[in-house]
N, C-alpha and C positions, 0 to 999 in steps of 0.2 A: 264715364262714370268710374270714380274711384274704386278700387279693388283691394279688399283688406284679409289677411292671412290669418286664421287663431289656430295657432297649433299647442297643444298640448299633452302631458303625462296626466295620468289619472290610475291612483293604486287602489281607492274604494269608491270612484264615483260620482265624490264632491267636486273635486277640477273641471269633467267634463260635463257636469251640469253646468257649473261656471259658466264654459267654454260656448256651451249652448245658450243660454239667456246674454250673453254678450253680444253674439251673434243674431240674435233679434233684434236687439237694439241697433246694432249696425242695419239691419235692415227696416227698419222702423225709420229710419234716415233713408231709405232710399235706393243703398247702397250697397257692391255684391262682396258678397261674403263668403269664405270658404273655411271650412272646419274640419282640419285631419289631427288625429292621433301622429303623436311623434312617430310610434313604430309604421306609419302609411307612407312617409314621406323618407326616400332613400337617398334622394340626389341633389343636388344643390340647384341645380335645373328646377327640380318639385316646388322650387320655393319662389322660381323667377315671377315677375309681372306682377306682384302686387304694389301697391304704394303704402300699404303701411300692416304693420305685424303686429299681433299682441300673441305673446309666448307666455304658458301658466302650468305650475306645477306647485305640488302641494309641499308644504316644510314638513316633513321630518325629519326629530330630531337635531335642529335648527341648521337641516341642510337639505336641498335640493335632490329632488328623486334623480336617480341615478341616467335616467335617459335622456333628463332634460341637461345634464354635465355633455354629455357626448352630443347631444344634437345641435348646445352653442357653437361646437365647432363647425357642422354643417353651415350652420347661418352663415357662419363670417366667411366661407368659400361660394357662398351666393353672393357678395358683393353687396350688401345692402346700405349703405354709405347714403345719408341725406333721407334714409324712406323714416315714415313716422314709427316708435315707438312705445308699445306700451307692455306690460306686463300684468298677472294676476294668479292669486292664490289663495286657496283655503289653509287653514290652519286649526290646530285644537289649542296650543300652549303660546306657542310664536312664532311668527307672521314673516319672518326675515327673507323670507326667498325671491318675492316679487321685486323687492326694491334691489338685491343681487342682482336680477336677470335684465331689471331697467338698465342698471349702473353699466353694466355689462355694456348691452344696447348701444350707452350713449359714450362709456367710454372706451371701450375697446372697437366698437364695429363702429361709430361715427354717428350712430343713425339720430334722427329726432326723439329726443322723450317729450311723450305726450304730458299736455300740461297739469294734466290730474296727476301726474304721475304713476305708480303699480296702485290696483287695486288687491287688495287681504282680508281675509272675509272669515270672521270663528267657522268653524262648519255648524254650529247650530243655527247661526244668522242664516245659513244656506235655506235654511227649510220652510223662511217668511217670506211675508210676500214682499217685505220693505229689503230683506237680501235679494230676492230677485230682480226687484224694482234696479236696485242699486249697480247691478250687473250690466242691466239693460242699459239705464244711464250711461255708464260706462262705456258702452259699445256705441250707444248713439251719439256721444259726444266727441269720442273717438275719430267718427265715420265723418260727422260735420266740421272734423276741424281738418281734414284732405280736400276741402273745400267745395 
């Protein structure tokens, strides 16, 4: 059974509800799922064994929370090279970060971007049921395409 990583920053909240309805959807597939906070995961060991990552941090100020800059450097001494990825974010003004942390993913680390690409999400869409919906989706289309 495929094994999928969501690790994430969250400054108010929104990221890791994200981070959790993503993660149902991954298991609504089937499929196991693991969901830590950037600051739980120390070692680049923390991050071995899974087959595919979705990394999510919210835009401010149309740049990336500060823990998710220092943790891409973790990823890439995990070797993650071919594993799937994907990315996602909340935002209030604009949305830029996921598709940074994809691009990132697919061109500096090598890895797979997922065919939906980063998901970006207003945080007011967070609080319907068609944002949750859309999270879910995400997570279970994610998890179905590790095959």
């Amino acid at each position: 059974m495929p094994k999928v990583m969501i690790a994430y920053a969250s400054m108010t909240g929104n990221t890791e509800k994200m981070a959790q309805y993503i993660a149902e959807g991954v298991r609504f597939s089937e499929n196991e799922v693991t969901v830590r906070k950037l600051s739980d995961i120390k070692t680049a060991e923390d991050l071995a064994g899974y087959d595919g990552y979705i990394l999510g941090s919210p835009t401010y100020h149309r740049d990336m929370a500060e823990p998710m800059k220092n943790f891409l450097f973790l990823v890439k001494k995990a070797a993650p090279e071919g594993k799937l990825a994907g990315a996602f974010g909340p935002y209030t003004h604009e949305g830029d970060v996921p598709n940074i942390i994809i691009e990132t993913m697919e061109y500096v680390f090598h890895m797979e971007p997922f065919k939906l690409g980063a998901l970006k999400m207003f945080d007011r869409d967070l609080e319907t049921n068609e944002g949750m919906r859309a999270c879910q989706d995400y997570g279970k289309v994610f998890a179905e395409s590790l095959g």
